[in-house]
N, C-alpha and C positions, 0 to 999 in steps of 0.2 A: 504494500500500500504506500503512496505517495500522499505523504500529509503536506500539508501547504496552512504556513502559521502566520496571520499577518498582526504583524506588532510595530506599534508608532516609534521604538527607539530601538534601533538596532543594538546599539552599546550596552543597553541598559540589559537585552537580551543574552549579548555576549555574555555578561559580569554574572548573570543568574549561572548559565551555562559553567563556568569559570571553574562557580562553586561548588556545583552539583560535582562536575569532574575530580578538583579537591576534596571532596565529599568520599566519592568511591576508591580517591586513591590511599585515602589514609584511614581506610573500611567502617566509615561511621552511615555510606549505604551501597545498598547491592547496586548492580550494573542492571538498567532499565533495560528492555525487549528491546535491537538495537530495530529502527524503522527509518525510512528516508523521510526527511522533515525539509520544507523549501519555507526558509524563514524571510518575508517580507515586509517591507513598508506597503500604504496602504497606496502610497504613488506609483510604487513599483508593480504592486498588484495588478493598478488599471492601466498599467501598458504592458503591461504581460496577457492577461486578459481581457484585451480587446474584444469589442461584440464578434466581427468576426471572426475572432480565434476561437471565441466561443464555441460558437457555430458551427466552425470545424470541427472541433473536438467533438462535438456532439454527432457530427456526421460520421467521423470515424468510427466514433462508438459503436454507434448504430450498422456500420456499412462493414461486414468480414468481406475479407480478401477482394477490397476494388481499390484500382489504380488509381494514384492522387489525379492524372488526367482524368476520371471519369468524374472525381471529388470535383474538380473543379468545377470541371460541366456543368454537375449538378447542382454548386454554385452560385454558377453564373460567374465565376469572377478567372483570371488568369489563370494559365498553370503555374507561369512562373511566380505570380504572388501567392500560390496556395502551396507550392514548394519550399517557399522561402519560410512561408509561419510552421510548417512542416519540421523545415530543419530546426527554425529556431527553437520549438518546443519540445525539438525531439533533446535539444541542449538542456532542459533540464529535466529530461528523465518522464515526458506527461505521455510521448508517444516513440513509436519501435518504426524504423521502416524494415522489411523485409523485400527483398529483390524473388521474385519468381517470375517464369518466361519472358525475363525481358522485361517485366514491369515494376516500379515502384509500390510496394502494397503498405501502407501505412496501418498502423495495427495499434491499439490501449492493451499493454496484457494485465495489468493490474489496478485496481479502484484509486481515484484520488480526492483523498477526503478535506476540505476546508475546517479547518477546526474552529469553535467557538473566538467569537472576538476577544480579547485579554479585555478583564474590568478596570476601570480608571487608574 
């Protein structure tokens, strides 16, 4: 699972983290289920998820083994701009491509879950 944590101070994130780490290394706690965590601002969030990246993602989901060309299609927008949010996503871990006959197959193998907002 790809969790996605958006938090207004990254530092302030960092120093929690810091401690938790000093925490297990000097065995005052155990080592949490290790999981991928994409820790963000909330600025960073909405240019990462973009409507249309959304939309993507969602077509992906929805579409087993079709070619980002047909993704596009279905669209309506470029290949090369549906390649591109493609690759970029696939940089952080939201989507897989897979190459069969010759085609690009863009693929989700695992859930990605939004976590609750952090309280004030």
């Amino acid at each position: 699972m790809v969790k996605i944590e958006i938090v207004r101070d990254l530092k302030k994130k960092a120093l929690g983290d810091n401690e938790y780490v000093e925490a297990v290394l000097a065995g005052k706690r155990r080592v949490m289920k290790t999981e991928r965590t994409i820790v963000i601002t909330p600025e960073l969030f909405s240019r990462i998820f973009s409507p249309q990246r959304i939309i993507l993602l969602l077509k992906v989901k929805g579409a087993a083994s079709v070619s980002i060309y047909r993704i596009a299609k279905d669209l309506g927008r470029s290949y090369e701009a549906v390649y591109r949010d493609i690759r970029f996503l696939e940089g952080f871990g939201l989507i897989k491509v897979r190459n069969a006959d010759n085609r690009k197959q863009p693929y989700i193998d695992e859930p990605i879950k939004i976590l609750p907002f952090e309280s004030a």
